[in-house]
N, C-alpha and C positions, 0 to 999 in steps of 0.2 A: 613288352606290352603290345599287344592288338587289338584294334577296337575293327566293330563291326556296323553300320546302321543295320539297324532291324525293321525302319521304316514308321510312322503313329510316333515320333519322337522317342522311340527305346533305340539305347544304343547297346552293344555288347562288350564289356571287357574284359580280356582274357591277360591275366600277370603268370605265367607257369603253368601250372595245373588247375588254377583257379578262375573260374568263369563269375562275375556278376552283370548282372542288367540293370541297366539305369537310364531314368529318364533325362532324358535331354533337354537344355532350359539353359535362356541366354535372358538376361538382363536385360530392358532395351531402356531403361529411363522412368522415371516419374513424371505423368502429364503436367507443365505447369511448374517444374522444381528447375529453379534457377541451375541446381549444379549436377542437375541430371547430365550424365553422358552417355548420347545415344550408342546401342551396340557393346558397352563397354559390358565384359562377361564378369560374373561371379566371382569374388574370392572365396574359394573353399580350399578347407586344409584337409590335403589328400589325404589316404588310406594308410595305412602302414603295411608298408611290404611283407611280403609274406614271409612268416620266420620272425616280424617284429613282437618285440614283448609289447604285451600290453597288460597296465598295470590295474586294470579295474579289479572293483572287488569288496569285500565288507573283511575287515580285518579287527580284530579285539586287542580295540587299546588299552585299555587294563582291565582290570574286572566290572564288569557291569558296562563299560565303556566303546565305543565301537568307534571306527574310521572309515567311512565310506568315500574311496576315489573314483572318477570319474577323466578316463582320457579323453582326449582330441589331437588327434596327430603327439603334435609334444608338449602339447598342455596339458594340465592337471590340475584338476580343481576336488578340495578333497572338506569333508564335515568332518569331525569329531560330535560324536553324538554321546549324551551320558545325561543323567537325570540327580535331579537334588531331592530328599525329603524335606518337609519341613512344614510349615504352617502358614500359608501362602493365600490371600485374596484377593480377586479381580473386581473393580466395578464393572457393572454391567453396561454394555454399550447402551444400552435404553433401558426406561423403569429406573427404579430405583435398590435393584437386586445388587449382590454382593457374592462372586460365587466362590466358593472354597475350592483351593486346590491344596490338598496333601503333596502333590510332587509335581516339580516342573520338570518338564525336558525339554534341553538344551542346547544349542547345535553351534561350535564354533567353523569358523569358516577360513580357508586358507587357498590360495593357489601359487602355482608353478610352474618352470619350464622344466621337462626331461631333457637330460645331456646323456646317454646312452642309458647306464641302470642307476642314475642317481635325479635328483631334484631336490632345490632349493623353495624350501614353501614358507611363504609369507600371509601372515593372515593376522584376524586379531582370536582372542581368546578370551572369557569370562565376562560374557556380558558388553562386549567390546569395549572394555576396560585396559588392554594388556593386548600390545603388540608383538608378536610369536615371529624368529624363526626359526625355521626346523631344516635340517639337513637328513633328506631320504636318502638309503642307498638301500637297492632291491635284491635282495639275495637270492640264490637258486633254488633253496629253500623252501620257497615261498611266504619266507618273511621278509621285513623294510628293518633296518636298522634305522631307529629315527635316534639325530641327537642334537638337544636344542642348542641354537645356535647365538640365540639372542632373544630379550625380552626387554621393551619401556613400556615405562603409563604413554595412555593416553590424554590427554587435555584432562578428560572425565575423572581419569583416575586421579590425577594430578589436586583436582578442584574437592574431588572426597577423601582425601587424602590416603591413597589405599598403595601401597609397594606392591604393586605385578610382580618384581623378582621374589617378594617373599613369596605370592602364592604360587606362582610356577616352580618354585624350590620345593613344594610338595610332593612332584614325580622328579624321578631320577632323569639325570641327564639325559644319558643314553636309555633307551627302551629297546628290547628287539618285539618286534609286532609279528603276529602271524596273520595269516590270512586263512579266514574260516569261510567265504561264501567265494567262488568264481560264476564272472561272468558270462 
């Protein structure tokens, strides 16, 4: 790696073949905040080397159903997105209106740490009802082989009396997912 000042706080970094510019910026404290430490720099989670996978992307978790992940060095934080029909109403935040919705959409939420082309993601599912987790592994493919690795209620579920493993037992263990958008 080499870096350059380029002078106006741009610095230049060069990792191989690869040139970016970036602005330069130091932390110096919060006026006033007891645990301010002066000069102390930035935590930021570096870039992924060049050649690294990165797993972004919208991927189709079953039909109708999609998976949006989102990297950060070796984080991962990912939605399952998918929509229910039915006969569905909201009060109105003011007035006294009542608004009909035919279909909600959904978004369950999970994140993870990557250990080369695998990650373990933890999240909840259904309403966060139903504590999810899933074991990725990223194939060359350009699919994830997900397979679930565990499921409890939550308190919530617990109190409505609702089995999370019965309704996770509705998709199959294992899934292989494809990836249909790159980032």
């Amino acid at each position: 790696m080499k870096t350059s000042n380029l002078g106006n706080g741009l610095v230049s970094i060069s990792l191989g073949s690869r040139r970016w510019v970036a602005l330069a910026c130091l932390v110096v404290g919060v006026v006033g905040s007891p645990s301010a430490v002066p000069d102390a720099p930035p935590v930021f989670e570096p870039p992924p080397s060049p050649g690294a996978a990165s797993y972004d992307g919208i991927y189709q978790w079953s039909s109708g159903n999609y998976l949006s992940l989102h990297q950060d060095g070796t984080r991962i934080i990912g939605t399952i997105y998918f929509n229910v029909d039915g006969n569905f109403s909201f009060p109105a935040t003011s007035g006294a209106g009542v608004l009909p919705v035919p279909q909600l959409d959904i978004f369950d939420l999970m994140n993870g740490q990557v250990v080369g082309s695998t990650v373990r993601m933890n999240g909840t599912r259904f309403h966060r009802a139903c504590n999810v987790t899933y074991d990725f592994t990223f194939n060359t493919d350009a699919t994830i082989t997900v397979t679930r690795f565990g499921v409890s209620n939550t308190a919530a579920a617990d109190a409505a009396g609702i089995s999370c493993s019965a309704i996770v037992s509705t998709e199959p263990t294992t899934l292989s997912v494809p990836k249909i958008r790159f980032y």
